[in-house]
Each structure stands twice: as C-alpha cells, then as structure tokens.
C-alpha positions in Angstrom: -23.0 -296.5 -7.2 -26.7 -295.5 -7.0 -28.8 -293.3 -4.3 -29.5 -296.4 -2.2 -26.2 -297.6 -2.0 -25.0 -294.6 -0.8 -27.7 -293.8 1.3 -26.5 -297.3 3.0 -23.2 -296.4 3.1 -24.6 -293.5 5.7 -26.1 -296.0 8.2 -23.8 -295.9 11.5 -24.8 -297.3 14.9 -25.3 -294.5 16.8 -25.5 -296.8 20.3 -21.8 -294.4 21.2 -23.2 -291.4 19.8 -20.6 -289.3 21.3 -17.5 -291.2 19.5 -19.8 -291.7 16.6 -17.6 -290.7 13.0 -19.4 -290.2 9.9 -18.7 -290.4 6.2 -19.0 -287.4 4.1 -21.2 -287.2 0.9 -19.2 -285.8 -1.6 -20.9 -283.3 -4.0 -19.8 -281.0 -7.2 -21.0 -277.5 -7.5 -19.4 -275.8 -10.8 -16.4 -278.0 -10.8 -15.6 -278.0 -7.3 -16.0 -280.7 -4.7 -18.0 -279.9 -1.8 -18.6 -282.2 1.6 -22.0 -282.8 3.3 -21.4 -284.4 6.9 -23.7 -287.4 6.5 -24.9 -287.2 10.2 -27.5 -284.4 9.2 -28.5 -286.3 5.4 -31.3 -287.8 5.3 -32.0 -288.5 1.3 -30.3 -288.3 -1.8 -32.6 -287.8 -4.9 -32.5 -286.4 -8.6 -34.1 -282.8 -9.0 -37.9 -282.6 -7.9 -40.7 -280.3 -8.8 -39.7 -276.8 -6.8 -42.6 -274.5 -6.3 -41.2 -270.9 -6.2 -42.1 -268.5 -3.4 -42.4 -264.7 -3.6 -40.2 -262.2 -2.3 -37.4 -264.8 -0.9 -33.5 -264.3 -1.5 -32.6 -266.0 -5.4 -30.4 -268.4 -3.3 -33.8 -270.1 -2.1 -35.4 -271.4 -4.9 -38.8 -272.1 -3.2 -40.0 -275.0 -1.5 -40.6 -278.8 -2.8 -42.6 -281.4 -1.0 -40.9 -284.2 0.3 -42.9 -286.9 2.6 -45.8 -284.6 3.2 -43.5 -282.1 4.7 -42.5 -278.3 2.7 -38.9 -278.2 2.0 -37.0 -275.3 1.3 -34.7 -275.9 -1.9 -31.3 -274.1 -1.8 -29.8 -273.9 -5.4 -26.1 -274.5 -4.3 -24.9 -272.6 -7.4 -26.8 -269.4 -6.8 -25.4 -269.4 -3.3 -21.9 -269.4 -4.2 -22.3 -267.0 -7.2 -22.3 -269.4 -10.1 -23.9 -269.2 -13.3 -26.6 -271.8 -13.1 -26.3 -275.0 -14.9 -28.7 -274.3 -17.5 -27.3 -271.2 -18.5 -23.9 -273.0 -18.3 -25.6 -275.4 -21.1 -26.9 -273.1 -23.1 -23.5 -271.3 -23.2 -22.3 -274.5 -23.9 -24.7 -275.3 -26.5 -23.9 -272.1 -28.7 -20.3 -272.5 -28.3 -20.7 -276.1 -30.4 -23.3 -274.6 -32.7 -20.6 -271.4 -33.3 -17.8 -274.2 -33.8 -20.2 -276.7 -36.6 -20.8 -273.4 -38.0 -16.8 -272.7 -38.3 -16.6 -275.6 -40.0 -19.1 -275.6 -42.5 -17.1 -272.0 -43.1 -13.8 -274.2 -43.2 -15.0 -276.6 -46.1 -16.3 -273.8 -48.0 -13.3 -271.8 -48.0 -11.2 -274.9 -48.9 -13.6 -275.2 -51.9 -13.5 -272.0 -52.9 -9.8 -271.7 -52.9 -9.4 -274.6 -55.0 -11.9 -273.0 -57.5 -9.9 -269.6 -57.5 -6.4 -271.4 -57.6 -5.4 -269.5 -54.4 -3.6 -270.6 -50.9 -5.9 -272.1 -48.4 -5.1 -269.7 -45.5 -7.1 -271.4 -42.7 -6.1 -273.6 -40.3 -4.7 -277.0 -41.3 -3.1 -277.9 -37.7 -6.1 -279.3 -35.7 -5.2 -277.5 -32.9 -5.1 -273.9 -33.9 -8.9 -273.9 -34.4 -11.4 -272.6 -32.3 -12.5 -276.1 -31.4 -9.5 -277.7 -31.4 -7.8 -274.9 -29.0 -11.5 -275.7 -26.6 -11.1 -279.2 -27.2 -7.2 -280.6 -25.9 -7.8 -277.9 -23.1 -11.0 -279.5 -21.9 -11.3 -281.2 -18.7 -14.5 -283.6 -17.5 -14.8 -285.9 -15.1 -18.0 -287.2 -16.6 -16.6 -290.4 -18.1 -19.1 -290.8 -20.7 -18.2 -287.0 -21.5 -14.5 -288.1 -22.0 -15.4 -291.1 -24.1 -17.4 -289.5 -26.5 -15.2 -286.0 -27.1 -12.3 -288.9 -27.4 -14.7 -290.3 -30.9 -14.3 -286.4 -32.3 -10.2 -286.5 -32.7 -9.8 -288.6 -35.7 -11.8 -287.3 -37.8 -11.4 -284.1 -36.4 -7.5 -284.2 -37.2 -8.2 -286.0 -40.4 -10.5 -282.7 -41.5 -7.7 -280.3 -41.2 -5.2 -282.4 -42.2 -6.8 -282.8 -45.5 -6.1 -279.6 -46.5 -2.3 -280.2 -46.8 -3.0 -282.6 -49.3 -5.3 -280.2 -51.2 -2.4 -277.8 -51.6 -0.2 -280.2 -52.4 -1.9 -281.8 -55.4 -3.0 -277.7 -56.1 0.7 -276.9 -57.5 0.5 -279.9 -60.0 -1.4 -278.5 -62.9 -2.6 -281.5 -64.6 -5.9 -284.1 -65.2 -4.9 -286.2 -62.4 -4.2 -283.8 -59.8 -7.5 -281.9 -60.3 -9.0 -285.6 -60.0 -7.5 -286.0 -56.9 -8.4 -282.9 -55.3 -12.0 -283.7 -56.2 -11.8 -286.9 -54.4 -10.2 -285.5 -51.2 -13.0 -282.4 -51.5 -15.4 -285.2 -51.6 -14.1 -287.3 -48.4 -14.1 -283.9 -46.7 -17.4 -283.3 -46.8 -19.5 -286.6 -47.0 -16.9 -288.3 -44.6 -15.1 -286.5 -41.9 -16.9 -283.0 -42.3 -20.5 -285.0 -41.6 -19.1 -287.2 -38.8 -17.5 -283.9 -37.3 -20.9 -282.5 -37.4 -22.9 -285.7 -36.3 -20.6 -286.1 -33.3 -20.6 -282.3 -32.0 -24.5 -282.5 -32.3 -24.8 -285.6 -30.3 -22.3 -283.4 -27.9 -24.7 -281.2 -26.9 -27.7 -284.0 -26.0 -25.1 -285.8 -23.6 -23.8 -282.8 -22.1 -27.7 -281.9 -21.0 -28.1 -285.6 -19.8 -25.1 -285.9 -18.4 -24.9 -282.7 -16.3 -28.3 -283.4 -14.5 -29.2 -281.6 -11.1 -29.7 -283.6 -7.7 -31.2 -282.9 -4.4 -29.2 -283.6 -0.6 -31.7 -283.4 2.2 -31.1 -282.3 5.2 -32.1 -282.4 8.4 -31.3 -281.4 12.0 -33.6 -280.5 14.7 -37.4 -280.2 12.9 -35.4 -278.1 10.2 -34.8 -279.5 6.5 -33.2 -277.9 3.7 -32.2 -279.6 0.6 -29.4 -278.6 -1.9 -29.6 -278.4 -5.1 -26.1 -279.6 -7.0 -24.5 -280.4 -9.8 -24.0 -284.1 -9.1 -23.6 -286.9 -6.1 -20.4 -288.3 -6.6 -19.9 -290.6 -3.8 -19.5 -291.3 0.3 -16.3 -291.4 1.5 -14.1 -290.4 4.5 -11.9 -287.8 4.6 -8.8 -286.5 5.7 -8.7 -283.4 7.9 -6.9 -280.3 6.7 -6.0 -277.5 8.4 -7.9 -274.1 7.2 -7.1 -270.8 6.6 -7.4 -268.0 3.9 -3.7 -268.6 2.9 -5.1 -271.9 1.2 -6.2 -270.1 -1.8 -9.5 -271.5 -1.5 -12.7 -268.8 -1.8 -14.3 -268.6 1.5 -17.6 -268.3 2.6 -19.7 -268.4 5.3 -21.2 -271.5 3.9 -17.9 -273.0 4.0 -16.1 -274.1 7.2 -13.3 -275.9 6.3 -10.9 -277.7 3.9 -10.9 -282.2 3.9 -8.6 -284.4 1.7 -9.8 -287.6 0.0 -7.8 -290.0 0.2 -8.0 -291.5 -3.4 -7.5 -289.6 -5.3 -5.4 -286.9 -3.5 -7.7 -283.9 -3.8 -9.1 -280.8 -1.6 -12.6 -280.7 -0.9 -14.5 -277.8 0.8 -16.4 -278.7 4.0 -20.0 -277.1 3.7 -21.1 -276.0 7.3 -24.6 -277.7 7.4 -25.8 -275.4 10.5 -25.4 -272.6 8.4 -27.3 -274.0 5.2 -30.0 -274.9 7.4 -30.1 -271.4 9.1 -30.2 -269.8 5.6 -33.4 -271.9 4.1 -35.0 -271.8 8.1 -34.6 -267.7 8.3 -35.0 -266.9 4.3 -37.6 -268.8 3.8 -39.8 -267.4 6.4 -39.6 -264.1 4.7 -42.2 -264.4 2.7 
C-alpha cells in the first residue's frame, strides 16, 4: 500500500464530528510499533531535506519546509533513546564485513590444515558460527529482508559442511583422496565461499534501502510537527487495551496508552500527539 492510499484511507466525514472514530497510522520506531491517531495527520512522505537549528534539544532535528510553511522535524528515535538508524546500519554494516572476513579466515584455515595434515578445529556445524548463531536468531519483518537472508542458507550450510568431507578423505592417505580434497577445496572457494560473500555484500545494500526513513505530519490547531520513523506500515483500527506500568511496556510521556491490532494479534504503543506537538511547538522556539 502507498502514501496515497493510506492517506485515503484517513478521509472520514466529519458531518458528526463528535461520534467521529478514526483509524490509526501505524508506525515502527526500532522494532516497535507505535500509533498516530489519524485525526491530527495530515501527510505521509519519505525523509525530506531537514535544516538544523542551533541550540535546540537533539530530539528536534531542525525544521523542513513543507507547503511554504517551517516544520519542526522530531526524529522519533532520538526521542525515545534509540540509536539512530544510520548508526544502526553502520553497526550493521561492520558486523557483515567482520563475518565475510571470518570466512575468508575459515577457508584459509581449512587449507592450511590440509597442507599440515592436521584436524580442522573450526566450526563445521553452520550454526556454531558467528554468522550462523546472528543468522537463525534474526527476526525482520521487511519481507524482502527475509527473502534474501533465506538465499544465504544453502550455500551457507554447504560451506561448513564441506569440511566434514575434507577430514574424511584426510585419513585416507592415497592419490585419490588427495584428488578429492583438491576438488572439494576448489568448490569451497570458487562456489559456495564466493556466493557466501556475493550474498552478504548485496546484504548490506538492501538493508540501507530497505530500512529508509519517513515523515508523519501533523497538525492540530496552527501547530505542525512531523516525525521522523523508521517506516509507515499501514492504517488500521485498533483494539483498546487497558494501560498500566504492570504491562511491561517502557513508558513515556510521549506515550499514552497501549492498542491491539486485530490481525495479527500484537501490542502497539499509542503516541499522545498533544504532547509531540507541545515538544516541537515549545523546543523549537528555543532558539
């Protein structure tokens, strides 16, 4: 579903204003779902040019323009104490390289413990590595994300796997067992090692394209604000839930309440949009 289509989704007749009941946009901030009352929404849009003020709280990122009007931009991360999503990416980014880099390691000391006659004492199990222990613990709910990571398993398992045969052929000491270990040495590196690689690279560029930034507007009263998140996921209604700080959810000011989607079953935390406007309204004036 694009922008407009949501955006459409958000037009109510107002004519009963009083019994008037509005869908909630549904956003993700660092993994968790938050929910924008639609009443007070007046665009969804991907990440704009943000001009950054002086002397303003690091929650207010600085002001965009947004028809003809000066916006304050709250980065929705920042405010709840995240790391932001590009320093999330880079972390991500150097974990992959670290893990390619393991591998190339891997290879090499399978080579050179065929050269010295020695045990291979690395990992042969898939999941006992670095990357496989990140990988089957890994949770996305990017579908394109999923797809893609699912492409690294078989040759992945196939890599490590490998190795068993490579010892096995190691404790025959003739012509054709030393053939054979070339030939599986071979297929390690110019087949599954190099496809390993390939897909971990191509990783990184769809995790940055994937995990793009995008803008709520709001407005209410002559006062705008607009959020900065991780990603629009869709316009639903919700199921009330009663709050408290038994829940287990982290509270905040920002946060007045808990709502249930109805499909899938899951909690989502009601942003109070009164008090995101009063934080980009006071903060920004501070300049």
């Amino acid at each position: 579903m694009d922008m407009n289509d949501m955006m459409n989704m958000i037009e109510i007749d107002e004519s009963d204003n009083a019994n008037a009941v509005y869908p909630e946009v549904l956003v993700r901030v660092n993994k968790q779902l938050y929910a924008v009352n639609s009443k007070n929404v007046i665009s969804m849009i991907d990440m704009q040019d943000v001009t950054s003020m002086p002397g303003t709280p690091k929650e207010i990122m600085g002001i965009m323009k947004f028809r003809d009007v000066a916006v304050p931009v709250i980065n929705m991360r920042t405010l709840f104490n995240s790391a932001s999503i590009q320093e999330e990416f880079s972390d991500f980014k150097k974990m992959i390289d670290q893990r390619i880099s393991d591998h190339i390691n891997w290879v090499s000391k399978l080579e050179e413990s065929v050269a010295a006659g020695e045990r291979f004492t690395l990992a042969t199990d898939p999941h006992q590595c670095a990357f496989g222990r990140w990988f089957y613990q890994f949770e996305s709910n990017e579908l394109t994300v999923k797809h893609h990571l699912n492409k690294i398993e078989e040759p992945h398992r196939l890599l490590h796997e490998l190795a068993l045969d490579v010892e096995f052929y190691k404790k025959k000491d003739t012509p054709e067992a030393k053939e054979k270990i070339e030939k599986l040495l071979y297929t390690v590196k110019t087949e599954y090692m190099s496809k390993v690689v390939e897909l971990l690279e191509e990783t990184k560029v769809l995790f940055e394209s994937v995990y793009s930034e995008m803008m709520v507007v709001l407005e209410k009263d002559g006062r705008q604000a607009s959020l900065v998140v991780d990603g629009i996921l869709s316009v639903e209604e919700l199921d009330e839930v009663e709050y408290g700080h038994s829940d287990g959810f982290k509270t905040s000011e920002y946060i007045k309440g808990i709502r249930l989607r109805k499909e899938p079953r899951e909690f989502v935390l009601q942003l109070d949009d009164e008090k995101l406007l009063e934080c980009s309204s006071s903060r920004s004036k501070q300049d």
